[in-house]
Each structure stands twice: as C-alpha cells, then as structure tokens.
N, C-alpha and C positions, 0 to 999 in steps of 0.2 A: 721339623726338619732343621737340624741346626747345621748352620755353618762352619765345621770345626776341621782341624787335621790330622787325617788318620795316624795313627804312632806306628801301627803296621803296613804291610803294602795295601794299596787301592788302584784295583784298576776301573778302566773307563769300556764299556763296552756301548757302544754307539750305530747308528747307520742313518744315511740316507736313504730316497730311492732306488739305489743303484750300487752302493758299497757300505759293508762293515768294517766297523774296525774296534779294536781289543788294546787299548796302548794302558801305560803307566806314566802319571804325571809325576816329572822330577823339576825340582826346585834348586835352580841354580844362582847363588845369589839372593838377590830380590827378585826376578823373573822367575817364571815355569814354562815350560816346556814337557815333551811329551817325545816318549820310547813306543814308537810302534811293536808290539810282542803282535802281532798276528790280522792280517788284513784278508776278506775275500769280496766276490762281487757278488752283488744280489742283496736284496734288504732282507731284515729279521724278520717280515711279515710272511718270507718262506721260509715253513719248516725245517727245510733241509740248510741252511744257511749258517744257522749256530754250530751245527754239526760238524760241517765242512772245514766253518773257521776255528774251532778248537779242536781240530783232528790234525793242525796244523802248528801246533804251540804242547810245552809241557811246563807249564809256567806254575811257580812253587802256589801253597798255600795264600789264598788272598780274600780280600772284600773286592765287590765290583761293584761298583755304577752304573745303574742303565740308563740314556737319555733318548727317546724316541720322536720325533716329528710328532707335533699337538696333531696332526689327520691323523696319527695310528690311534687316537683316544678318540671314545664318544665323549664330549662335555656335556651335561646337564644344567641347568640353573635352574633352584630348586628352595622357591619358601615353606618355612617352618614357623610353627608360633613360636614365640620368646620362651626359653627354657634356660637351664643352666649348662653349661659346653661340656660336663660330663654325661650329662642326659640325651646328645645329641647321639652319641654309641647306640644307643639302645633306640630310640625314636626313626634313625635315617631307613632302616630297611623297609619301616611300612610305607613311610611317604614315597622312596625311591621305587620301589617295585609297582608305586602307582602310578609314575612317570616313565615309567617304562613299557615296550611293548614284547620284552622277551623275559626269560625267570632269570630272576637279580645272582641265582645260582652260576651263568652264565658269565658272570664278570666277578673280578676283583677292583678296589675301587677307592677311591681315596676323597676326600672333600676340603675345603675352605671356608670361614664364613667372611663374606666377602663386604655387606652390608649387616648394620646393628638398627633396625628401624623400632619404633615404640610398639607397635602390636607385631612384628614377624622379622625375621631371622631371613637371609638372604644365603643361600650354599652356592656353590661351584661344587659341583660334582665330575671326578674324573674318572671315569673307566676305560677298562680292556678287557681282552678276551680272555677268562679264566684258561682255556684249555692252553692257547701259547702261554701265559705266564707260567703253568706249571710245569709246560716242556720246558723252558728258561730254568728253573729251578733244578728240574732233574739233568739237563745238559752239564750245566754249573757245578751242578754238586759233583757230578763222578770224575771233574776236572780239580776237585776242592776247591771250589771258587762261590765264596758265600756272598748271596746276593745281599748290599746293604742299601741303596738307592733304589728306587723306579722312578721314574718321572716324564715329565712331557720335555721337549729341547727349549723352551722358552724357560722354564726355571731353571734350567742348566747356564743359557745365557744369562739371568739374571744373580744365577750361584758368581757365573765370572767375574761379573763388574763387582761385586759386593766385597773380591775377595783382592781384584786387582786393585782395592781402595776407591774407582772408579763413580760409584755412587752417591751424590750426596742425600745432604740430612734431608730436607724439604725437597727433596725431587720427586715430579710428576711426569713421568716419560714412557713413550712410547719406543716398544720395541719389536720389529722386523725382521722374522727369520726366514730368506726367499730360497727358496728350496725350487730346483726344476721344475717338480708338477705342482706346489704348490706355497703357500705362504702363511708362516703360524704369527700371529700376531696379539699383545698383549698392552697392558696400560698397568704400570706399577703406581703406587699411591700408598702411602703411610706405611709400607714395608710388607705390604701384598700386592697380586695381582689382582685388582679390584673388575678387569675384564679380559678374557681370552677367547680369540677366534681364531680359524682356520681357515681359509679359504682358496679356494683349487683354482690357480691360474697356470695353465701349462705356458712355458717359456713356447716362443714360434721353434720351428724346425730349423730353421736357417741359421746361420752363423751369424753371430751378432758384429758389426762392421759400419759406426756411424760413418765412414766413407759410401758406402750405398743405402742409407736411411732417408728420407726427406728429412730437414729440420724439423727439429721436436720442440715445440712453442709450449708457454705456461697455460694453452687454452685448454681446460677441461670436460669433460663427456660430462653431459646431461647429468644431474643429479636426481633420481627420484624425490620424493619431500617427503614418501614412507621411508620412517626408518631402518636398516638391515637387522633380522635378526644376528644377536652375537653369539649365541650358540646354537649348536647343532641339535633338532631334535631326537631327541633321546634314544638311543635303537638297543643297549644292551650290550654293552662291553665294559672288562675292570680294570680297576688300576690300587694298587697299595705303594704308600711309601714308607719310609723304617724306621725313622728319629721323630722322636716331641720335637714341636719346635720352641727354641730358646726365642726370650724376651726379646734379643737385639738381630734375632734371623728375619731375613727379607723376607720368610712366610710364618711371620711371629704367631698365625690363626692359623698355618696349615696344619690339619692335627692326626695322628694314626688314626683311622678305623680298621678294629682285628675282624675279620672274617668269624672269627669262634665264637663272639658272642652271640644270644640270642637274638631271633626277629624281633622286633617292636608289633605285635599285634593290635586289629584294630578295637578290641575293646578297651586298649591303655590311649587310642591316640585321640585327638583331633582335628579337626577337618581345618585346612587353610583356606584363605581366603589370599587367593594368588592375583594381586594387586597391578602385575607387570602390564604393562600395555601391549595390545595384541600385534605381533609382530609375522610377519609369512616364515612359515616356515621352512620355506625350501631358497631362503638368501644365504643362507651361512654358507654352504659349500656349492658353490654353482661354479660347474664347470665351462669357462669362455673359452670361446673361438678365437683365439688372436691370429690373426694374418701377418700385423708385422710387430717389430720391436718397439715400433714410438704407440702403437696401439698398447700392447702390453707393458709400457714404462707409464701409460696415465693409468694405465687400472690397476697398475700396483700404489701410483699417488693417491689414485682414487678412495682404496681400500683403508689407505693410513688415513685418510679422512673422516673414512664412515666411522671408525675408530674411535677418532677424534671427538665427532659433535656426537655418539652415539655415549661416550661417558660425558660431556657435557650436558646434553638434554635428558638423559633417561637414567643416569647413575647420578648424575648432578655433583663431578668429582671437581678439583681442582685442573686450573689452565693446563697443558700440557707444554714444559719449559724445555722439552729435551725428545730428541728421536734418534732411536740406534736401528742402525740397519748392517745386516749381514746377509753375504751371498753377492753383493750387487757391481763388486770389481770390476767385469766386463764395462759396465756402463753405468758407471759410478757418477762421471762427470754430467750426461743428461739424466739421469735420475736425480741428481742436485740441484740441475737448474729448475728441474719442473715443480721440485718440492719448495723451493727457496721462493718461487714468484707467487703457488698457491698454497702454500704451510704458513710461510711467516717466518720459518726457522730452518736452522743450517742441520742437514743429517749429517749424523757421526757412525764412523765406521765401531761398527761392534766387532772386536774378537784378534784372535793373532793368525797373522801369515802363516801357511801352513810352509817346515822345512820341503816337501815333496811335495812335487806337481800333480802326484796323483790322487793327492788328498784334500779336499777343497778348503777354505778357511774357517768355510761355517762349519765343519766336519772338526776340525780340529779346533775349534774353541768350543764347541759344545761339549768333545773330550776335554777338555782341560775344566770345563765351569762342574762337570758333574763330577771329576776327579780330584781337583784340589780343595774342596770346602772343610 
C-alpha cells in the first residue's frame, strides 16, 4: 500500500455510524482539503446506503478510497512458521480457515506481518464480508468509480499524518479513533501497525456539559493484572487492499493477498506452534454501561492504557513517545487532564476541522488520509 498521489481523480468514500460521505481531496497550496460530491445518513453496513448516496451524485470517471471503522473488520492474529513473504500467498488460506469458525469463502481479507520471530512469523489478519464488498464493487462500477483503497479508519489516519509530514522517523505512537459506539485503536512502530483493537464504548446518552459533570480526577478504575485480549476472536469476515507496499510506506509489510490464487492445502502445510499467551476471549469488544461522561472519559484513558502496557509486555515494542486522538473536541480539555496525570504524556489532536458542522473531524480526516496518499 504505498503512499503516493493519484495523477487522476480520487475520491474518498467513508462513513461512520450514522453518516456517508463521497468527497474529493483538493490540494490547495501546501494544505488539503476536501469537495463534499455526495453525503447521506445511515452507515455502509446498510445495504441500501451506497445506493441511496450515489443515486445522488453523477461524478465523472474515478478511483475511490474506502476507509471503514476497524469494528466493521474481524482482526485475526495469526502465527505461521518462518517462510519466505511470497510463500505466505499460498500458505495463509490453510492456517486462516483454521482460525476461523465460518468458510474463509465468506470474506475477503488482507494481512500484515507484524512480528519476524526465529522459529514463527506473527500476521494481522483483516477481514470482511465478501458479500458487502462485492455489492461495493458492483454499486461502484455502474457509477465508473473503480475501487482502488479498502482499509480499516486507523490506516487512513495514519495515511494522514505520513502525508501532512506529521510523522517522525523513530516514532512510537499511539493512536485513537473515538467514534460514538465505539473506539479503533492502534500502536505504530517501525512504519507498521505492530497492534490494532477495537473496542465498543458507547458515548452516555446525555449531552456532554462539564458544567453538570462532578470533577473528573486523574483516579483510575481498577485494573485487572490479566491482560485484554487485542484482537477480536476470529468470526469470518474480508477485507483486500490494492498497492504493494513501497519500502518508505507506513505499511512497508502490508502486502496484497489476491483471492484467485489457490488454497494452501494441508498436505503442503505445517502445523504452528502458536506461542501467544492465553488471553479471554470476549475483552476485545465488550460492550460498557457508561452512566456518565467522567465514567466514559476513564475508560477511554483506560483503554489507551491497556494499549500501552499490552505492546510493552506482550509485543515487547518500544516506549510509546506520542498519542493522537480524534473525535474527543467536546471534551478535549478533561480527556487531557486525565491522560496527562496517568499517561505521562500530552495527547495531540489527530486530523483537520471539518469546513461543516454536519460533518464530524474524525469523518473528514479519515477522508482526507485515505484520499490524499
């Protein structure tokens, strides 16, 4: 997946929980910015939705971007023995369809290798649902709009920073995409996402108004001493993405896998010896009760913790020198205090100001990171 810029149009097609949108990234200057061509409400995970919003647009010839909330993907974490990175085409369908409890036919799917250990190979495996990706395809096409991107919103935001110059060399950082129902979160390292989770905290009901809040203190919720699983157990959904990656892309190991080639059968394979330490399986996406906003602002601190000491302890990564957070405007300033007295470190705003209030910010940079690359 390199990070390059397109010499024809590219548009961005995105959503949250609750709104689409279809823009084109223009570059004015040294900044970018972004041409809403077509907006509706309702997320991509209704079929009727792609529909609805290109029945409303007659936008010429193009490439488009998809960037979707890491919850719309099952992640996998998935050892292989040591082999050479072309052999891994051929090898992932037997291992994966053993990791899986639905037929690997069921998804389209993309990978990473995320760790290089002496006896086993360490994947991220991202999928989705074959049957939406190919309504996506066929929506697209009778619009001429050739799919060139998929991806999860966390590489879209981390497309942004790499492209706004924003990234440095040795950076290890964590980053924060809070989304309404929930929150995708990642830890970049040596120009991959060395960890990515999901995790479902729904925002309270109530309007958020530190005028009627109790003070929100740097005291922390209990910590269990197991650690959170970081991926979601495996359930059966794909995902593909469309470029080799170049040597200087922030996913220099994210690599195609084509659906066409054949299965790895198990007379060619052998068996791993899956090393991970046993983790529960039902932490990644657990759905909290939050009653109020200072409840739901420690368990988002919470989260970026488990994060934190879960690539320290069990990936065994470098410090983490840096945290980007997007979404958190409303209550930016006790989200900072809370992280500043138990992080260590100052959160920074991920992404640009959306020009319309109807479009949130983390909506419009995750257009813009899977637009401009």
């Amino acid at each position: 997946m390199r990070l390059k810029l397109h010499k024809k149009n590219t548009y961005s097609l995105a959503c949250d929980h609750n709104k689409t949108l279809l823009t084109e990234s223009v570059k004015a200057s040294s900044s970018y910015g972004l041409r809403t061509i077509a907006r509706t409400d309702g997320s991509l995970k209704d079929e009727k939705t792609l529909p609805r919003l290109l029945s409303t647009t007659s936008a010429p010839k193009a490439d488009v971007s998809v960037a979707l909330p890491l919850s719309f993907f099952e992640v996998v974490s998935l050892p292989l023995p040591v082999m050479p990175d072309e052999a891994i085409n051929r090898a992932l369908p037997y291992y994966l369809s053993k990791a899986i409890d639905k037929p690997l036919t069921s998804f389209v799917y993309d990978w990473q290798i995320t760790q290089r250990q002496k006896n086993q190979l360490q994947l991220t495996v991202y999928l989705f649902p074959a049957s939406t990706f190919r309504q996506f395809e066929e929506e697209l096409t009778n619009k001429q709009l050739e799919l060139a991107y998929f991806e999860a919103d966390i590489f879209a935001a981390y497309a942004y920073l790499a492209c706004t110059n924003q990234l440095q060399e040795n950076e290890t950082s964590i980053c924060a995409i809070i989304w309404p129902e929930d929150i995708s979160l990642a830890v970049y390292e040596n120009k991959i996402l060395t960890l990515v989770r999901s995790v479902s905290i729904p925002q309270p009901l109530i309007p958020f108004s530190p005028t009627i809040e109790e003070p929100i203190s740097g005291e922390l919720p209990h910590i269990d001493e197991e650690q959170p699983s970081m991926v979601n157990e495996p359930q059966a959904d794909g995902l593909i993405l469309f470029d080799e990656p170049g040597d200087d892309s922030i996913l220099a190991e994210f690599d195609l896998f084509s659906l066409d080639k054949p299965a790895f059968t198990a007379e060619e394979s052998t068996d791993v010896e899956n090393n991970e330490p046993e983790i529960p399986a039902d932490e990644q996406t657990v759905a909290l009760s939050i009653q109020s906003w200072s409840d739901y602002l420690q368990n988002i601190n919470l989260e970026i913790m488990r994060t934190r000491d879960y690539h320290a302890s069990i990936i065994k990564g470098n410090a983490i020198n840096k945290i980007y957070i997007s979404g958190a405007e409303p209550f930016w300033k006790d989200l900072e205090e809370i992280s500043k007295s138990s992080l260590g470190l100052e959160i920074q705003a991920l992404g640009s100001a959306s020009p319309n209030d109807e479009i949130s910010s983390t909506l419009n940079t995750i257009c813009l990171g899977t637009g401009i690359r």
